[in-house]
N, C-alpha and C positions, 0 to 999 in steps of 0.2 A: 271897654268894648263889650258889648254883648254877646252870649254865648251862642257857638257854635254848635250844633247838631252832626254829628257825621251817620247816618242811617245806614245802615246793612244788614240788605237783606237776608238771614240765615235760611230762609228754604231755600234757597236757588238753589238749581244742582241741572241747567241747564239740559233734561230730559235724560238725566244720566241718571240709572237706579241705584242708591246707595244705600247700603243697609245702617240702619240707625241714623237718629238726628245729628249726634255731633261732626259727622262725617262727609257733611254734604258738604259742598264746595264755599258757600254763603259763609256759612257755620268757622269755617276754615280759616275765610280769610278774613271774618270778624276776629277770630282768637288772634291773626298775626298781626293785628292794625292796633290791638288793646294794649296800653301800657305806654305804646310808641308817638301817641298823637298830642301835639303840641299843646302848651297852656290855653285853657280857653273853650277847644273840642273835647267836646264830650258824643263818645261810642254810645252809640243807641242801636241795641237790636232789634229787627221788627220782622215779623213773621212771612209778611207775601207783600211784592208790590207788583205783584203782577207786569211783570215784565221778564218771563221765563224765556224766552224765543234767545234774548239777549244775554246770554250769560248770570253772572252774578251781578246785583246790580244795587250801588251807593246811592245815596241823596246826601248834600249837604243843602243847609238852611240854618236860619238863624230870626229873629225879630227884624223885620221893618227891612230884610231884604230879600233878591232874589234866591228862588232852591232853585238849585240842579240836580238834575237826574243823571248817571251815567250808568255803562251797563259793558258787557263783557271782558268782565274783571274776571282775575285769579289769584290766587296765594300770591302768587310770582308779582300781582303786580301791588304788594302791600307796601309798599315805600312808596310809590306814587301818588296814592289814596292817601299816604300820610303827608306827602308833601301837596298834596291838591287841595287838602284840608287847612292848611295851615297859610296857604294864597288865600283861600277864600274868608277864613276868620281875619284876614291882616284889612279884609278890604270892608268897607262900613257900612257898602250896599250890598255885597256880596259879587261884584263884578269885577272878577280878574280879569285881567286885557288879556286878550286874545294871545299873543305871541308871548306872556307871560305862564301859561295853563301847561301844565303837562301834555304830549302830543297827543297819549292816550284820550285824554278828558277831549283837547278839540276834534278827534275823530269817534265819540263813541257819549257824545253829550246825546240823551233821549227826550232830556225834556227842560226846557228853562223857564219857569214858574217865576211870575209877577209879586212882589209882598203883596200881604193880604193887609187892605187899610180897611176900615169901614168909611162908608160916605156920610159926609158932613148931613147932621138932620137939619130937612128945611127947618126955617124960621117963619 
């Protein structure tokens, strides 16, 4: 299976002022997900995705399938991001059934991204 991406966003901090980087909300609940996410996922930190309004805010993605976007996330919901992460590396398109997602994930999905193929060159 090919590897999994779990992105989080470390500036998030959801309009809230915090003093210092490791403290922001993002920052947070990247350190509580590291260590804890299944064979396969790999934590990736990334600086802005620009989706501040919403919370703190995940991607998962992988090769040849779909990314999800999710977004008002907390410390509190680091077990969920862990077990979201590991639906989504179990599935080979990246498409967890619906009624299999965490409830979080089916109420607070931001953005669901198509794999990226390139088109066949005419002939």
């Amino acid at each position: 299976m090919p590897e999994t991406e779990l992105l989080v966003c470390i500036k998030c901090r959801r309009g809230i002022d915090t003093p210092g980087e490791s403290r922001r909300p993002g920052k947070v609940l990247a350190d509580a997900v590291a260590g804890q996410l299944p064979e396969g996922v790999r934590l990736v930190e990334v600086e802005c995705m620009s989706n501040c309004e919403r919370g703190c805010s995940v991607a998962l993605r992988g090769p040849d399938r779909w990314t999800f976007v999710y977004g008002n996330l907390t410390e509190a919901d680091a077990a969920l991001v862990v077990e979201g992460a590991g639906l989504y590396a179990a599935q080979p398109d990246g498409l967890v059934p619906w009624r299999e997602r965490p409830e979080h994930f089916k109420r607070n999905c931001i953005a669901r991204i198509p794999p990226f193929t390139l088109p066949e060159a005419p002939e």
